[in-house]
N, C-alpha and C positions, 0 to 999 in steps of 0.2 A: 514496608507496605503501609499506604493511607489507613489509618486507624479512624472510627467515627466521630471523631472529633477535633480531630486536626486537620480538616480541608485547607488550602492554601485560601480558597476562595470565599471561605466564615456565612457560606449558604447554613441557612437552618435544615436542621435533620430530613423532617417530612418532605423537603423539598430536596436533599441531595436522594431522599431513598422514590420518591418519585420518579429523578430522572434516571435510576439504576434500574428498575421498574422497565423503564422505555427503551432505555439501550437494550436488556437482555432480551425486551419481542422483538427490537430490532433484527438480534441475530440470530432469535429463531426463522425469523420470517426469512429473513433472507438464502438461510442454509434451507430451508424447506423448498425454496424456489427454484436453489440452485438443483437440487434432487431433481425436482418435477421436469425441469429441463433435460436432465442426461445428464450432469455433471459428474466426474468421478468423484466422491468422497474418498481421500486417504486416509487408511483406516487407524484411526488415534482416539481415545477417550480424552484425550487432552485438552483437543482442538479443533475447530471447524475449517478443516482446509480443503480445499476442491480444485480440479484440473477441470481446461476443455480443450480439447485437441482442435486444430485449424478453425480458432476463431475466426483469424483476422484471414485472409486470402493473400498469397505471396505479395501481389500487386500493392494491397495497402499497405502491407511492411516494408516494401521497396519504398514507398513515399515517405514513409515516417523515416525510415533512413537517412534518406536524403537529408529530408528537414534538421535532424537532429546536428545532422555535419554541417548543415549549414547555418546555425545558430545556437551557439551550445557557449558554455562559460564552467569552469572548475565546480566542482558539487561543492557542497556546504552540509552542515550538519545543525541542529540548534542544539544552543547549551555545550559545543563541542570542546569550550576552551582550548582553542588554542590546536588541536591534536588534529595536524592535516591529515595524516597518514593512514584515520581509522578510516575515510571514505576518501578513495584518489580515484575518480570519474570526472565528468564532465557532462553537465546536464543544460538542458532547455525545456522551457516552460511553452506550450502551443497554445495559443491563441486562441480563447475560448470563444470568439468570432468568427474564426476561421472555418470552412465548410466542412474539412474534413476530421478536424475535433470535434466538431458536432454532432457530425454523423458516426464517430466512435465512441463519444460520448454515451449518444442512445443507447449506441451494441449493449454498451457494457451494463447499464443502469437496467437495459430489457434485461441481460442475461441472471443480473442477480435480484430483480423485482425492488430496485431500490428507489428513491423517489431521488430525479437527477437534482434536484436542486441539494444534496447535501452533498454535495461532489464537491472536489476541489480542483481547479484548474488539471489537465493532466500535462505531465512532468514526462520528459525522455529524456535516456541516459546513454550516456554510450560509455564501454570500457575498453580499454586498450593491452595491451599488453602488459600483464602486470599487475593490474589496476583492481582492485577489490573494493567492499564495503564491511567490513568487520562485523561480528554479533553484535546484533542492535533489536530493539522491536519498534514498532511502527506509533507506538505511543507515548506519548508527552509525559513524565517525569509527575506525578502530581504536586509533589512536594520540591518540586525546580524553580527555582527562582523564577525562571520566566513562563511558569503554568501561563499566568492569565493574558500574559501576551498573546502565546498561541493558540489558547482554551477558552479565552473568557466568552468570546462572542458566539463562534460555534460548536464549543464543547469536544471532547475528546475524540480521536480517529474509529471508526465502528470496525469498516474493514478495507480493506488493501486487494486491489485487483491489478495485475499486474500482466503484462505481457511480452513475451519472448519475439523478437521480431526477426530476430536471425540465428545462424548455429554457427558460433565461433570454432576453430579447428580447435582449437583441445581446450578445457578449461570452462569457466563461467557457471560454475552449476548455481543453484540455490539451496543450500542447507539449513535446516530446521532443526538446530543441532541437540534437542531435549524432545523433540519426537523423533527423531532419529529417522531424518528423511532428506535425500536428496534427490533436487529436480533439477537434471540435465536442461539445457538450451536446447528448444525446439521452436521452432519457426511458425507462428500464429498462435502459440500455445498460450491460454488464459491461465494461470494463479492466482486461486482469491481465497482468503481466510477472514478471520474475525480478528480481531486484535482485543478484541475484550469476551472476559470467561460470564460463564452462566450467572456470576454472582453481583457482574454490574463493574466489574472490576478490570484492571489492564492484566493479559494473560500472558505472564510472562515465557508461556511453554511455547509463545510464538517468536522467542529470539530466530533471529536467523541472520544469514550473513550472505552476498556476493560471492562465492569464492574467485580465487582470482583469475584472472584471463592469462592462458597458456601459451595462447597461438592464435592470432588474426585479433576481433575485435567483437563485444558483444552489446548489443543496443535493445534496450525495453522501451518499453510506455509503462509509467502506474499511474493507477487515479487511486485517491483517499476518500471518505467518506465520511463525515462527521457526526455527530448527532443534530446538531441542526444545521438551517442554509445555509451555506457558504453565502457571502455578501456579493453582490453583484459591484464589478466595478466598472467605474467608467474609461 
């Protein structure tokens, strides 16, 4: 674990405990929002993790479907060396021009009161038979050679909002394997957690993993969250 003075990024003190400061109202605020809304809390001292049942309505997950199959490429991992086999999916990236990212976009940023501009493009996944994501968490390595790659500009992932867009015949759950929780595939169903603990820090109790696909084929949407904007591009 980052000790206070070994940042990869050699920010001075006052300003690394400033932005830890911001991050942990980020994830009060956001969990407080999600409550006020209906969200379920799954009940952990660990971690901030929350369901909503029929986000999305069939209809929009039939379209994300589609799209995913119709433009999709092998997933990737960062800092993976090398190791295909820890994520074997097939992902696409949608089009943050596009009408109907946009207009999922908002769901999501309304449902967790978060300000959309710290969004990062939203990602769809499809898995196949077989096909899993190993224990992983959704945060960048501090001390990984390619922190400042993917941290320097808008700093570390806040939280992870995720959605089930179909119910594979057997298989596909999401485990949470140190809060000792698994989420079946259910079809519009929203997942969102904090990936960072009360103390400003990456929280490791949100490992979690894909498990693998049994029978048929299973497809998400996530969007990321950063501490600051994501850049706009052209």
């Amino acid at each position: 674990m980052l000790q206070d003075d070994d940042a990869p990024h050699g920010l001075p003190r006052p300003i690394r405990a400033r932005q830890a400061v911001a991050m942990t109202d980020l994830i009060s605020s956001v969990a407080e929002h999600l409550k006020s809304r209906g969200a379920q809390k799954l009940p952990s001292a660990k971690a901030e993790l929350f369901m909503i049942r029929d986000f999305l309505p069939a209809e929009t997950c039939a379209e994300l479907v589609a799209l995913i199959d119709r433009d999709n490429r092998p997933s990737t991992i960062a800092d993976d060396q090398g190791i295909a086999y820890f994520r074997t999916s097939k992902t696409c990236d949608l089009d943050p021009r596009d009408a109907l990212a946009q207009a999922i976009d908002a769901r999501i940023a309304d449902a967790l009161g978060i300000d959309p501009r710290l969004g990062e493009p939203i990602q769809g996944q499809k898995y196949d038979v077989g096909d899993e994501f190993r224990d992983h968490t959704d945060t960048f390595e501090p001390t990984g050679f390619d922190y400042l790659a993917h941290c320097g500009e808008t700093g570390q992932r806040s939280w992870t909002a995720m959605i089930y867009l179909n119910e594979p015949a057997a298989g596909g759950a999401t485990r949470f394997r140190r809060l000792d929780k698994i989420i079946p595939p259910e079809r519009g169903k929203l997942v969102a957690w904090a990936n960072i603990d009360r103390s400003g820090r990456p929280n490791e109790a949100t490992l979690h993993c894909g498990m693998k696909v049994r029978k048929g084929a299973k497809y998400v949407i996530t969007k990321w969250y950063r501490e600051r904007p994501w850049p706009e591009r052209g």
